[in-house]
C-alpha positions as CSV (number, residue, x, y, z in Angstrom):
1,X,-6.7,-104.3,-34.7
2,X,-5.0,-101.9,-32.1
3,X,-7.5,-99.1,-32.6
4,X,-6.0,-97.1,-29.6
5,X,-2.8,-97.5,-29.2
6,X,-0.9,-96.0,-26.5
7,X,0.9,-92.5,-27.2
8,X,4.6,-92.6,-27.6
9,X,7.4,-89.6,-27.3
10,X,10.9,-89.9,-29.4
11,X,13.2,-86.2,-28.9
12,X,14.0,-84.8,-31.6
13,X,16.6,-81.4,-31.3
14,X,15.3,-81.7,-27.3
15,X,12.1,-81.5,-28.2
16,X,9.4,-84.6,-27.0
17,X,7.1,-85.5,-30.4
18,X,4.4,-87.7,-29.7
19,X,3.0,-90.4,-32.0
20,X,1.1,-93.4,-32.5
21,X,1.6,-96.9,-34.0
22,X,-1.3,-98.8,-35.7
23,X,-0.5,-101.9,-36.4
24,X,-2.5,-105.5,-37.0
25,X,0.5,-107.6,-36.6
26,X,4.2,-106.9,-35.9
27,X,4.9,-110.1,-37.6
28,X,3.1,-109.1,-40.5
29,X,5.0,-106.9,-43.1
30,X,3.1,-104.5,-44.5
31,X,4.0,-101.0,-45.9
32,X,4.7,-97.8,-43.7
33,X,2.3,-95.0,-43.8
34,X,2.7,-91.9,-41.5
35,X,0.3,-89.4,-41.9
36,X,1.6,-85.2,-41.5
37,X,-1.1,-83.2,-40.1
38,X,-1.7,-79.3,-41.1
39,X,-1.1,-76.0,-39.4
40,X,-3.2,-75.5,-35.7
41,X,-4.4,-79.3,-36.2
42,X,-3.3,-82.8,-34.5
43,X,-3.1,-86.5,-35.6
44,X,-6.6,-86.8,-34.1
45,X,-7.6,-85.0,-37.9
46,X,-6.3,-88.6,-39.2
47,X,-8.9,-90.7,-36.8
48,X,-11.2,-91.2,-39.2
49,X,-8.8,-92.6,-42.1
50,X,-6.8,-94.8,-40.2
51,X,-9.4,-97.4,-39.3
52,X,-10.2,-97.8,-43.4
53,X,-6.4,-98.3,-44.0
54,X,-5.3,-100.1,-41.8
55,X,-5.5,-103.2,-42.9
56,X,-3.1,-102.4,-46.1
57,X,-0.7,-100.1,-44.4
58,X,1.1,-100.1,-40.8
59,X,0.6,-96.7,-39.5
60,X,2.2,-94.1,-37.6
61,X,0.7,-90.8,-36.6
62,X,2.4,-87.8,-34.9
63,X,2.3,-84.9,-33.6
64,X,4.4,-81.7,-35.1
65,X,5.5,-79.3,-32.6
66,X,4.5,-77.0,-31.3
67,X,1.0,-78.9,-31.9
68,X,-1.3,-81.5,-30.1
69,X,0.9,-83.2,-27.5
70,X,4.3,-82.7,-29.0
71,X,6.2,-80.1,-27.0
72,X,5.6,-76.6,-27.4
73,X,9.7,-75.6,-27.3
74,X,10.2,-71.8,-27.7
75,X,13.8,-73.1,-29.4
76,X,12.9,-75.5,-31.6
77,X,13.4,-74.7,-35.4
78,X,9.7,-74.3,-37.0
79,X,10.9,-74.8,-40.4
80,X,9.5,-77.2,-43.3
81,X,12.9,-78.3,-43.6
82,X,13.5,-78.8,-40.2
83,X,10.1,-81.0,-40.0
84,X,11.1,-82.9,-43.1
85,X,14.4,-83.7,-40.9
86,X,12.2,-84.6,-38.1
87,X,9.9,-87.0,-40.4
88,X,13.3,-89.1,-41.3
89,X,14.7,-88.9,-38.3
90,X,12.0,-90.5,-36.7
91,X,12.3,-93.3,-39.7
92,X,15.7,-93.8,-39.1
93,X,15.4,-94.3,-35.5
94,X,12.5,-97.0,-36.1
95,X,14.5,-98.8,-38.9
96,X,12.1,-97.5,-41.8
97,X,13.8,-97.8,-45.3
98,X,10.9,-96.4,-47.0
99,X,7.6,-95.3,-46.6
100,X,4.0,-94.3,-47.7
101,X,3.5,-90.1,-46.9
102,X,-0.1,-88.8,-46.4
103,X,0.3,-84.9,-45.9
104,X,-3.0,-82.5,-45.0
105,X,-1.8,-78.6,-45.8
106,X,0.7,-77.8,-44.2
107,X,1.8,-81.4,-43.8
108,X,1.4,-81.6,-47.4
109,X,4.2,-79.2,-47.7
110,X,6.3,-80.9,-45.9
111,X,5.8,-84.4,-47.4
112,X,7.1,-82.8,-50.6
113,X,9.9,-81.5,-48.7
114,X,10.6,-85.1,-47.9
115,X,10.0,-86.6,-51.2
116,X,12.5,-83.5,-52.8
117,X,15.3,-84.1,-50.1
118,X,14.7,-87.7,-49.6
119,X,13.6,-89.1,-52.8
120,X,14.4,-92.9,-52.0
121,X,13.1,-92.8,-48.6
122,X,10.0,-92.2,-50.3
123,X,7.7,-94.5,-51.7
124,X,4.6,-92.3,-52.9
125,X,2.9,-89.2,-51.6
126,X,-0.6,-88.9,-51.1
127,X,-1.3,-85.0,-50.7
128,X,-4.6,-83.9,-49.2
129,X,-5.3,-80.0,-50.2
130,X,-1.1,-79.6,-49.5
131,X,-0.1,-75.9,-49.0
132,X,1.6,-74.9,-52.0
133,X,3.0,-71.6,-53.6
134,X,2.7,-69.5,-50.3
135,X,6.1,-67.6,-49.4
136,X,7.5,-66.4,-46.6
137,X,6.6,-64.4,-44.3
138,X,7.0,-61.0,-45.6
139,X,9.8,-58.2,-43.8
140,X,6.8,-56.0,-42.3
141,X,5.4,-59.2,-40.4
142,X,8.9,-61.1,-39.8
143,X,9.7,-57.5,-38.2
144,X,6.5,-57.1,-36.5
145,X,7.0,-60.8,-34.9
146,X,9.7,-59.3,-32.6
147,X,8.0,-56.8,-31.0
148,X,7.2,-58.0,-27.2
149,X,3.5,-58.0,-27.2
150,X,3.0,-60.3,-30.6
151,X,2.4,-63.1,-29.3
152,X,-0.4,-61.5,-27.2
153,X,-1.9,-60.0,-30.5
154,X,-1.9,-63.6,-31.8
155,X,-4.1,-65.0,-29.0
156,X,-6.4,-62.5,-29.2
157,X,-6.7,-62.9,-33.0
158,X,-7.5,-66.8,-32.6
159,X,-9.7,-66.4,-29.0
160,X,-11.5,-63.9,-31.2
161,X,-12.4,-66.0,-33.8
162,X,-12.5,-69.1,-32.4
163,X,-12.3,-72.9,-33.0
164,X,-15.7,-73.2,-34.5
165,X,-15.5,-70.6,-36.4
166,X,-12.4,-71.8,-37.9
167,X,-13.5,-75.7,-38.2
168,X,-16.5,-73.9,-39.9
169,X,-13.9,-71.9,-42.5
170,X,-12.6,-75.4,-43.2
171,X,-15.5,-77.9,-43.3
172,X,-18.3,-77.3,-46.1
173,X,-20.7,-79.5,-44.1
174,X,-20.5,-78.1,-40.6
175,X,-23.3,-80.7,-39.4
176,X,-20.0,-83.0,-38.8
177,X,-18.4,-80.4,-36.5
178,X,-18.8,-82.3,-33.1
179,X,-18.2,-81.2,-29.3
180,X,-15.2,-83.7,-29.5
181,X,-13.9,-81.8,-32.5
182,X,-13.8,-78.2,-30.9
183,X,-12.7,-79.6,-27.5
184,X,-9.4,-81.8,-29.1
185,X,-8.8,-78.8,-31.3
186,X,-9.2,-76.5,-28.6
187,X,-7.0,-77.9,-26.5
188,X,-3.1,-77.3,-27.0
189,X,-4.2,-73.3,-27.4
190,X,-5.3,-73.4,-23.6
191,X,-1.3,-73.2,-23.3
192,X,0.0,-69.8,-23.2
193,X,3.8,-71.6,-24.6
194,X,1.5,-72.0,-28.0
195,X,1.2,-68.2,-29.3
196,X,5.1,-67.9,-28.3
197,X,5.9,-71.1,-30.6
198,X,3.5,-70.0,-33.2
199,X,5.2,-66.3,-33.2
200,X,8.7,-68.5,-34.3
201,X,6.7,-70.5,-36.5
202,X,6.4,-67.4,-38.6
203,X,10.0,-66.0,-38.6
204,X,11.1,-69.9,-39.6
205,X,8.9,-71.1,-42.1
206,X,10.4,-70.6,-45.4
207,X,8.0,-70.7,-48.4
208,X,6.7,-73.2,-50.2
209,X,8.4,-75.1,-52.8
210,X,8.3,-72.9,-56.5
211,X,7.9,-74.2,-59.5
212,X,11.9,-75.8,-60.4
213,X,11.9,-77.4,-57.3
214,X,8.7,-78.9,-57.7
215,X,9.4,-80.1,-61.3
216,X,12.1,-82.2,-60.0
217,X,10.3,-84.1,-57.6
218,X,9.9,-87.3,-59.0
219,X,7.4,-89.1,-56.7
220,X,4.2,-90.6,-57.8
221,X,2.2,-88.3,-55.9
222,X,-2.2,-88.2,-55.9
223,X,-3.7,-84.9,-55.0
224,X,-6.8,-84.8,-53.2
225,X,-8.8,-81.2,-52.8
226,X,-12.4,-79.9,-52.1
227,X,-13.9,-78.1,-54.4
228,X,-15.5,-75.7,-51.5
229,X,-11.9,-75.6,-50.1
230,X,-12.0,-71.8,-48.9
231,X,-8.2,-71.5,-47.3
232,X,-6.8,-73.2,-50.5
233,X,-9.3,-72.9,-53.4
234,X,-9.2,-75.7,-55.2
235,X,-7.4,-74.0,-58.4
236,X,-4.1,-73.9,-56.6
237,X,-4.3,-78.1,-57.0
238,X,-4.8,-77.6,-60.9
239,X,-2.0,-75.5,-60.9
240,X,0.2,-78.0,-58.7
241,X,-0.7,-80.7,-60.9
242,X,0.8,-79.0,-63.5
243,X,4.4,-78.8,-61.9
244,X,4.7,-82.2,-60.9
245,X,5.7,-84.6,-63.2
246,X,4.0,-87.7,-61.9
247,X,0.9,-86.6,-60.1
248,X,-2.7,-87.5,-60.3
249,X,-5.3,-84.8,-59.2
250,X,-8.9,-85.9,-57.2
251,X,-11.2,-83.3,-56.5
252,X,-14.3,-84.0,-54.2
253,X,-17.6,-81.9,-54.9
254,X,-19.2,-80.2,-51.6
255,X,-16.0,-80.7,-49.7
256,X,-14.0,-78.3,-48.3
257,X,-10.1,-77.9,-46.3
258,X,-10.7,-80.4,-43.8
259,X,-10.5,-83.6,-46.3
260,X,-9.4,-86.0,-44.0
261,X,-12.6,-85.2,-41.8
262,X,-14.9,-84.8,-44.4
263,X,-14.8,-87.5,-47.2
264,X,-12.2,-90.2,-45.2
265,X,-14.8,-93.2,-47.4
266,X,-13.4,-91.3,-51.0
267,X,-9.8,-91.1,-49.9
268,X,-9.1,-94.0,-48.5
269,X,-10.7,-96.0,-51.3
270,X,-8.9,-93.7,-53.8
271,X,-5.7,-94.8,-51.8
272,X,-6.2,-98.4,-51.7
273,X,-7.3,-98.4,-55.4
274,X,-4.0,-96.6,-56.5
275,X,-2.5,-99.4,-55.0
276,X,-4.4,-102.2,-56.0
277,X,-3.3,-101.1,-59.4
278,X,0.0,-100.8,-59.0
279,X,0.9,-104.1,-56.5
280,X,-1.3,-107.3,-56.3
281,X,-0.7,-107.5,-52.1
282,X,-3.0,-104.7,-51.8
283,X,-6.2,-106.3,-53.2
């Protein structure tokens, strides 16, 4: 299996995304899977579950601006919609007709962005603790984003709290946190381009899908949350359960935010059991 495959840039809107391609045989057909990683994280968060799916799915990781070693374009368009755009684009320009989603938070979000915009381009979603019923930023903040020193006041916020703090807000057992961890995690924030792309981000980002939109997303989805999850308590997956019509909820005791680092064993056999169910080439 190519375990480390070489990193790859495609442009989208003149803006490089990286990505990754995990595949055991290009002569083998076997469904797509391309994992969506979550807001100040990479597709190193995914390292853990591509190994244990491999074998069932071809994958492909990326990148979302301005994070990990996309490009961190002041212009670029930090929307979900605009990400959902990015997510087909990148399927059409690889001859994908369809394909297996695997959102973490924020890419959560915008897997069901995909599924709502795109519904035949998408196969089923597999949601892990996806952000859901936030809403925009409000006037006082979108107002507040202009002013020349934000970005500054952003940086000091995050160097203030820092990455093991956070990774320790998002992981119930912080025994896994590693050096590794806080170094890759770390690292695109070294760039001052970041705080500037993140002060965008939150002038772009429109909220979350509400309740009729979600109600008309038709796509099996599963649901996987923590129960310890403290930046998305695990009640907001009950209630997003509720308002999709064909969705399965899995909640995981003394996990928290970080799923796809924390219980990767539980997912991925969650994943492939799904399948197995459903289509007798997965077993």
């Amino acid at each position: 299996m190519n375990t480390k495959p070489k990193k790859q840039w495609f442009l989208f809107q003149n803006t490089n995304i990286c990505y990754q391609v995990y595949e055991l045989s290009p002569h083998k057909h076997k469904p797509t899977l391309i994992f969506i990683h979550g807001f100040l994280s990479s597709q190193y968060s995914f390292r853990k579950l591509v190994p244990l799916l491999n074998h069932y799915f071809d994958i492909i990781t990326l990148d979302l601006p301005p994070f990990g070693d996309s490009d961190r374009a002041k212009k670029f368009r930090y929307s979900y919609e605009n990400m959902s755009e990015l997510i087909i684009h990148f399927m059409d320009i690889h001859t994908i007709k369809s394909c297996y989603l695997a959102g973490h938070s924020l890419g959560g979000q915008i897997a069901l962005m995909c599924a709502y915009h795109y519904p035949d381009r998408i196969n089923r979603l597999f949601l892990m603790a996806p952000s859901s019923y936030m809403k925009k930023a409000s006037i006082g903040t979108y107002v507040f984003s202009w002013l020349p020193f934000f970005p500054f006041f952003l940086k000091r916020m995050f160097y203030r709290k820092g990455v093991y703090n956070i990774l320790q807000q998002c992981i119930s057992d912080t025994s896994l946190i590693t050096k590794d961890m806080i170094t890759t995690y770390a690292k695109p924030f070294l760039d001052k381009e970041m705080f500037i792309c993140l002060t965008k981000m939150i002038r772009d980002r429109e909220g979350d899908l509400d309740r009729t939109f979600l109600q008309s997303i038709q796509t099996k989805t599963d649901i996987f949350w923590g129960k310890e999850d403290e930046i998305l308590p695990a009640p907001i997956g009950y209630r997003l359960v509720q308002d999709l019509p064909n969705a399965t909820l899995h909640t995981y005791k003394y996990a928290g935010h970080l799923l796809p680092e924390e219980v990767p064993d539980r997912i991925s056999d969650q994943i492939i059991s799904v399948l197995s169910a459903s289509n007798s080439s997965f077993r």
